[in-house]
C-alpha positions in Angstrom: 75.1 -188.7 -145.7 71.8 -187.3 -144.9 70.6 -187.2 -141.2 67.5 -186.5 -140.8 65.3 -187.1 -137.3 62.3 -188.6 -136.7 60.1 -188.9 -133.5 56.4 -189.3 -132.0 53.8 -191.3 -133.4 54.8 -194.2 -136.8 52.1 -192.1 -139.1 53.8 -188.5 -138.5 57.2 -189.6 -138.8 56.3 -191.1 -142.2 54.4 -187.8 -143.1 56.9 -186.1 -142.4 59.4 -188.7 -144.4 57.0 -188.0 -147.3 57.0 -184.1 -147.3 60.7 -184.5 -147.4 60.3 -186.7 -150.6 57.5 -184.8 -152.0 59.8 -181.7 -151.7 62.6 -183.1 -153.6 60.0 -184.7 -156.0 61.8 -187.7 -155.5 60.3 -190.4 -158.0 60.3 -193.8 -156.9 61.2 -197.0 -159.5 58.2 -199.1 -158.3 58.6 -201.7 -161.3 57.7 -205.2 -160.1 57.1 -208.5 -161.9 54.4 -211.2 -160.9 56.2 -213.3 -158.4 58.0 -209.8 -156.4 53.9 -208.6 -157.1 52.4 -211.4 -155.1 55.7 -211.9 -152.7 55.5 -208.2 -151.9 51.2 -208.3 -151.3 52.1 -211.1 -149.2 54.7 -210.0 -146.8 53.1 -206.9 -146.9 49.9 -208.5 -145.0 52.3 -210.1 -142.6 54.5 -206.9 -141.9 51.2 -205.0 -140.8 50.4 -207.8 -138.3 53.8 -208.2 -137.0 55.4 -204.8 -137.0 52.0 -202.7 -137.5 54.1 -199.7 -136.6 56.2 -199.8 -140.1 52.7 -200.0 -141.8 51.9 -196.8 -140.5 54.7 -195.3 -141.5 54.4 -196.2 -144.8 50.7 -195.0 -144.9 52.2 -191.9 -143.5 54.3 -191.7 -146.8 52.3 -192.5 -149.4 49.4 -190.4 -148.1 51.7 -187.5 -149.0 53.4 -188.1 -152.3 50.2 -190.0 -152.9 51.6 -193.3 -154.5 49.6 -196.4 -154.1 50.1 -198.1 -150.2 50.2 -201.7 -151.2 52.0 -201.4 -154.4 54.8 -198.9 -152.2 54.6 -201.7 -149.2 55.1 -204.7 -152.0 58.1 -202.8 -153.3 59.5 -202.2 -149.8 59.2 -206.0 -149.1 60.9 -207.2 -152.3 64.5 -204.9 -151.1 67.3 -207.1 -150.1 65.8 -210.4 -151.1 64.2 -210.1 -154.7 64.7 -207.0 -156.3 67.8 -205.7 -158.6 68.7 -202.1 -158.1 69.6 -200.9 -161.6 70.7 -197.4 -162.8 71.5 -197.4 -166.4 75.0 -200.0 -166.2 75.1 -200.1 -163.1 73.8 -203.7 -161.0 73.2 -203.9 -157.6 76.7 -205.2 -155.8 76.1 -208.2 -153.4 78.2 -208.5 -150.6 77.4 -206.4 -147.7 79.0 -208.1 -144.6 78.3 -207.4 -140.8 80.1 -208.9 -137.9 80.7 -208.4 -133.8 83.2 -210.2 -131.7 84.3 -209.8 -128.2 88.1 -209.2 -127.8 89.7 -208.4 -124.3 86.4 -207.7 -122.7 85.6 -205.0 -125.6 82.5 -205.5 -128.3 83.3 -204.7 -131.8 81.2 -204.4 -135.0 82.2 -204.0 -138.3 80.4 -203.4 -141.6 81.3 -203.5 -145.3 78.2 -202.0 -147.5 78.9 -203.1 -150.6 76.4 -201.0 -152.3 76.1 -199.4 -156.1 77.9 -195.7 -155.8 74.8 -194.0 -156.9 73.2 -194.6 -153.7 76.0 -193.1 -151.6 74.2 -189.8 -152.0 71.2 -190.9 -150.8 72.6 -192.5 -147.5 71.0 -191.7 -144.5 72.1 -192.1 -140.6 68.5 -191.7 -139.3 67.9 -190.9 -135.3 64.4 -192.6 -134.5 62.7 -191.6 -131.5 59.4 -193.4 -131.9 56.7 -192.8 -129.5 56.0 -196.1 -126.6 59.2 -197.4 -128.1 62.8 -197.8 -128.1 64.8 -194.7 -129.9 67.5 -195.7 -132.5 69.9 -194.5 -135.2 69.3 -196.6 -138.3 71.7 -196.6 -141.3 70.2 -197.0 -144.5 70.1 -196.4 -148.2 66.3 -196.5 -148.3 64.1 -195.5 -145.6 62.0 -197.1 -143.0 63.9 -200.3 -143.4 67.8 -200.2 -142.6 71.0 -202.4 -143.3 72.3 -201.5 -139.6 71.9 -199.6 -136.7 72.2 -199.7 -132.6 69.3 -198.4 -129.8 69.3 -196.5 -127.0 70.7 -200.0 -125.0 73.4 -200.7 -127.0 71.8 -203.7 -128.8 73.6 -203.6 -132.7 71.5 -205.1 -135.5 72.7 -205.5 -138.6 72.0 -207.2 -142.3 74.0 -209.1 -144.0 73.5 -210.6 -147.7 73.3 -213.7 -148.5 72.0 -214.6 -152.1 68.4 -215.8 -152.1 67.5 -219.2 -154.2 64.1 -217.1 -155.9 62.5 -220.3 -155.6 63.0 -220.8 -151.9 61.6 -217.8 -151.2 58.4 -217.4 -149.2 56.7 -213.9 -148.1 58.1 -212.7 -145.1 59.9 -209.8 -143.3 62.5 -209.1 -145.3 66.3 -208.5 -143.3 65.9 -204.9 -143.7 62.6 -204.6 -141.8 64.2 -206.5 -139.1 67.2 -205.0 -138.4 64.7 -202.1 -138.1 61.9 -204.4 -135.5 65.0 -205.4 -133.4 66.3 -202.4 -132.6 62.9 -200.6 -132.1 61.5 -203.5 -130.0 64.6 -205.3 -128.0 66.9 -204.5 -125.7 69.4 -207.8 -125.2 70.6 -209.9 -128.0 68.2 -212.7 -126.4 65.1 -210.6 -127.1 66.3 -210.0 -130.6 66.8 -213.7 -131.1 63.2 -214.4 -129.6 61.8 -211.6 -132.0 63.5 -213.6 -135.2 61.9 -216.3 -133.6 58.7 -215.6 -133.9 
């Protein structure tokens, strides 16, 4: 697992993302039909006026392996709710659970990342220290976005998949970019909840 750190301002920390990319010439599968298109575009708009932060980073990126920002940000948005990870045979497994209980006084969490084995190599525990904001260690197998992680106050968030009806589907911040918004914005489970909230 790759652990890399991050801190300072949301545009360097993606620059800095990107030079990492751009020095593994790491290609990206950006193939997206109509509806992830336009669901993407649209959640995109509404993750740079709710988390403007993440849109920065992702400018950061792009800037640097100089890919397209919306089509990148559209892409990012479809992960987790709309868009099949192929590599050759291989189909995205659905099933990643996360759950906390309380037992004698004690917190647990566990997590079951039921992911495709050709992204265990790309795994990354990433330590977060953004600047005017809460620091972090996100686990992911993308980047920016994160199935799991817990801040500097304790506060665990976590995904968990639940298969999407396409035709419910509306644009939005996809689970991924809030796992990452709670734990770089909240400090009690209460202000998490209040953050899904709104």
């Amino acid at each position: 697992m790759y652990h890399p750190r991050f801190k300072g301002n949301h545009y360097i920390m993606g620059q800095k993302m990107g030079n990492i990319f751009k020095k593994g010439n790491v290609q990206f599968p950006m193939k997206l039909d109509p509806f992830q298109a336009e669901f993407g575009k649209e959640s995109g708009m509404l993750l740079t006026q709710f988390f403007p932060e993440a849109a920065a980073e992702i400018k950061g990126i792009t800037d640097v392996i100089g890919y397209d920002k919306e089509l990148f940000t559209s892409w990012l948005m479809c992960m987790g709710c709309c868009l099949d990870i192929h590599n050759g045979s291989c189909v995205e497994v659905r099933g990643c659970t996360a759950f906390s209980f309380v037992h004698n006084g004690q917190v647990y969490h566990g997590r079951d990342n039921d992911l495709p084995p050709f992204l265990k190599e790309i795994s990354k525990s990433i330590y977060y220290k953004p600047e005017n904001k809460l620091s972090f260690i996100l686990n992911t197998s993308s980047f920016i976005n994160g199935e799991e992680g817990i801040n500097q106050y304790g506060l665990v968030a976590a995904m968990t998949f639940v298969m999407p009806k396409l035709e419910e589907i509306k644009p939005g911040l996809n689970s991924v970019f809030l796992v990452r918004y709670i734990l770089e914005n909240c400090k009690t489970v209460n202000e998490g909840i209040e953050a899904l909230e709104k």
